[in-house]
C-alpha positions, -999 to 999 in steps of 0.1 A, spaced: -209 -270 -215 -184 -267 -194 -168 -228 -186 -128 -227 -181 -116 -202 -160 -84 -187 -177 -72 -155 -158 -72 -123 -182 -42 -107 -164 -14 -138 -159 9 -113 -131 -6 -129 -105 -4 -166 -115 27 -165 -131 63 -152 -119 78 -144 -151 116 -145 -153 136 -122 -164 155 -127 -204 190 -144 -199 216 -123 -204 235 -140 -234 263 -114 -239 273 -116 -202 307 -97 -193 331 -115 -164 326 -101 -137 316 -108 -94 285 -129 -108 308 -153 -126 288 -158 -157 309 -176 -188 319 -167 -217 318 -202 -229 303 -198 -265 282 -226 -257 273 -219 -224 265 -189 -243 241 -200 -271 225 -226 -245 211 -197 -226 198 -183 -259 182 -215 -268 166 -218 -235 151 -187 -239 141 -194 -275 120 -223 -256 103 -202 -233 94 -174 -259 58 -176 -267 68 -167 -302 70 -191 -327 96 -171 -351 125 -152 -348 140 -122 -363 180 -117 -355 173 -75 -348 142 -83 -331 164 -106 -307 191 -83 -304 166 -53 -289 145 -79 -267 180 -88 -251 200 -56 -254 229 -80 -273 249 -70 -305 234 -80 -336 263 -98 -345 267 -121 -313 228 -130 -318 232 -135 -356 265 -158 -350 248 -183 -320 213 -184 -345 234 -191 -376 251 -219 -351 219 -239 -338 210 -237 -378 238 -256 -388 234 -277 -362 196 -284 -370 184 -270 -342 167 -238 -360 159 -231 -399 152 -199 -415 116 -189 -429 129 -177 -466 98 -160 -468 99 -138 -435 141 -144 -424 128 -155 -398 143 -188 -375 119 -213 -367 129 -245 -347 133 -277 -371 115 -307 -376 144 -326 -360 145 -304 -330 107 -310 -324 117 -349 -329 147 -347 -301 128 -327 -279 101 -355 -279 125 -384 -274 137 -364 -243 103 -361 -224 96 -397 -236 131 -406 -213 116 -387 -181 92 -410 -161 76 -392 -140 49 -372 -162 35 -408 -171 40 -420 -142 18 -395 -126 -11 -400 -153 -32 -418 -132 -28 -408 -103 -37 -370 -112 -70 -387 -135 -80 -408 -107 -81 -375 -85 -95 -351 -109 -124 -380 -111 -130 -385 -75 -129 -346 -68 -144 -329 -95 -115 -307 -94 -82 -299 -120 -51 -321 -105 -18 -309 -120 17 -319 -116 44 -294 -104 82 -301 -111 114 -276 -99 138 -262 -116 168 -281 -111 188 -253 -109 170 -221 -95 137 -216 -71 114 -217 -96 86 -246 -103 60 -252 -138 34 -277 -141 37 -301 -168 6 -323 -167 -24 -316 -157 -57 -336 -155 -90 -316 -158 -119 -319 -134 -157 -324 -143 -170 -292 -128 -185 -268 -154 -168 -240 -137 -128 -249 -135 -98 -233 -137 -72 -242 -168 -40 -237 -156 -7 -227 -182 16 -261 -185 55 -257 -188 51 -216 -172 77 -204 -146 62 -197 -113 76 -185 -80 78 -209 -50 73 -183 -29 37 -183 -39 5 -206 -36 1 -242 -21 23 -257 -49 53 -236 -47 49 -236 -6 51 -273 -8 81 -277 -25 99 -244 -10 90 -261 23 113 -291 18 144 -272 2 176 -274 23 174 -246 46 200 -224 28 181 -228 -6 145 -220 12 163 -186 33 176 -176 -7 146 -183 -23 128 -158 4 154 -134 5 146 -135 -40 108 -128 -29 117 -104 -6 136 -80 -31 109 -82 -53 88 -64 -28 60 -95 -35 35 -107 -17 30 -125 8 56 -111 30 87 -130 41 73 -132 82 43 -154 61 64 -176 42 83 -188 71 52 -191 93 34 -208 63 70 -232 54 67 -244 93 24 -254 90 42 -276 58 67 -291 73 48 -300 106 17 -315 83 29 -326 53 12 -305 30 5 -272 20 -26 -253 13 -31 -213 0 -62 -191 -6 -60 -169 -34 -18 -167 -38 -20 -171 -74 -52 -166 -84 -79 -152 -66 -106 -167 -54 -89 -203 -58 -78 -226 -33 -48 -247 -37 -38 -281 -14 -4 -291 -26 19 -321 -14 58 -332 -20 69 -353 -44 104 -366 -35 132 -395 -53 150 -422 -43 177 -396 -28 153 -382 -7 152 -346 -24 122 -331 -28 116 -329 -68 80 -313 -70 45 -317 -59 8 -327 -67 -18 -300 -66 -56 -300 -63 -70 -264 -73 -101 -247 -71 -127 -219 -63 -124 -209 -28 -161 -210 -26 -162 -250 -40 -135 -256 -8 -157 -241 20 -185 -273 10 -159 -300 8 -144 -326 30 -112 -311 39 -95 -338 52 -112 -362 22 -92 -335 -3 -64 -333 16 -56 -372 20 -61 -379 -18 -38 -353 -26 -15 -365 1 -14 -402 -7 -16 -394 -43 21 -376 -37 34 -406 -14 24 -428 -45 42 -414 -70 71 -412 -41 70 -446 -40 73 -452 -77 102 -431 -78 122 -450 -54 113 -427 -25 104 -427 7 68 -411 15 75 -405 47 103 -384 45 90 -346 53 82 -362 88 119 -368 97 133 -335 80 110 -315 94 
């Protein structure tokens, strides 16, 4: 039977984020007071909790916010349908209808389906797990959200819809790689205050291998003893918008065909590209 590799200790596969502030005070940052802007943040973090209930003190403490500005946004996104209240524990679930919305919204983005095959037809060919990696719209961070398992009986499972760093392993590297240079020197500079590894001299040696190849590949960045070949994704206005990612055991990669790997995952990413209105071809004229 096949034996799924799922890393005890997550630190080094995943770069959590910190909790929103959702009691944020005007100041240099320029964070709102918006009440909505407000309980938005504390929905999104509601999403990314891997709890599936919530108490109004227990929120308060896990955020450092006043009980009263937590209890007022959860008795909000309860009137509004977004939450309902356990009678039995008091605590605030997300609702039926939420679940429903939040389906009709994934169903409205393409590019998960669109990638289906492509990621199955790898995962077949190689052997290997073939995942899907989007960016955050907003700050340097990237998750997976499909994946397609391999047929090894020694594979790694990797978390979907998780936070990572792009600072870190093939499939941040080739997304990071492709930023507009102001957002790749920021998302360093993040890295680098977080005293992380790899250093910042390694990024920026390892962001120019990407850009002059088209791809990126990592040893052991996020999890060790795995190799990672990751290439760009880009749409129809030519911004990158994630990647598609081979991984496995480093000592699987010494026995392949590197350059077999590497063009599957390559043409798999020009593909999808191409579906999306892109140009495939793009990372060789910004580079």
């Amino acid at each position: 039977m096949p034996r799924n590799i799922q890393a005890a200790d997550p630190s080094p596969f995943v770069t959590a984020s910190p909790a929103p502030d959702i009691v944020p005070s005007v100041g240099a940052d320029g964070t709102s007071r918006d009440p909505v802007a407000k309980t938005f943040r504390l929905l999104n973090h509601l999403v990314d909790s891997d709890d599936k209930s919530w108490t109004v003190r227990a929120l308060a403490i896990e955020l450092d916010a006043p009980v009263s500005s937590v209890h007022r946004m959860l008795a909000g996104l309860s009137r509004a349908g977004v939450l309902e209240q356990n009678e039995e524990t008091a605590g605030y679930e997300f609702s039926a209808d939420f679940h429903r919305i939040a389906r009709r919204v994934i169903s409205r983005f393409p590019l998960p389906e669109l990638a289906r095959e492509q990621l199955q037809e790898i995962a077949v060919a190689t052997g290997e797990t073939t995942l899907l990696g989007l960016l955050d719209g907003e700050t340097n961070r990237m998750s997976f959200v499909s994946q397609a398992e391999g047929g090894h009986e020694l594979r790694y499972v990797i978390p979907l819809h998780t936070w990572m760093s792009l600072a870190r392993g093939a499939s941040g590297l080739a997304i990071l790689s492709f930023l507009d240079e102001s957002r790749r020197t920021t998302a360093i500079e993040e890295h680098a205050a977080a005293h992380d590894q790899p250093s910042a001299e390694q990024i920026r040696a390892d962001i120019e291998l990407t850009r002059s190849r088209g791809y990126a590949l990592s040893h052991g960045q996020r999890i060790n003893g795995a190799t990672g070949i990751a290439a760009p994704i880009f749409n129809a206005h030519g911004r990158v918008i994630g990647d598609l990612v081979v991984t496995m055991p480093l000592v699987r990669f010494s026995a392949v065909d590197e350059a077999d790997l590497v063009g599957r995952v390559v043409r798999g990413a020009e593909t999808l590209t191409r579906l999306l209105g892109g140009d495939p071809l793009l990372w060789k004229e910004i580079r």
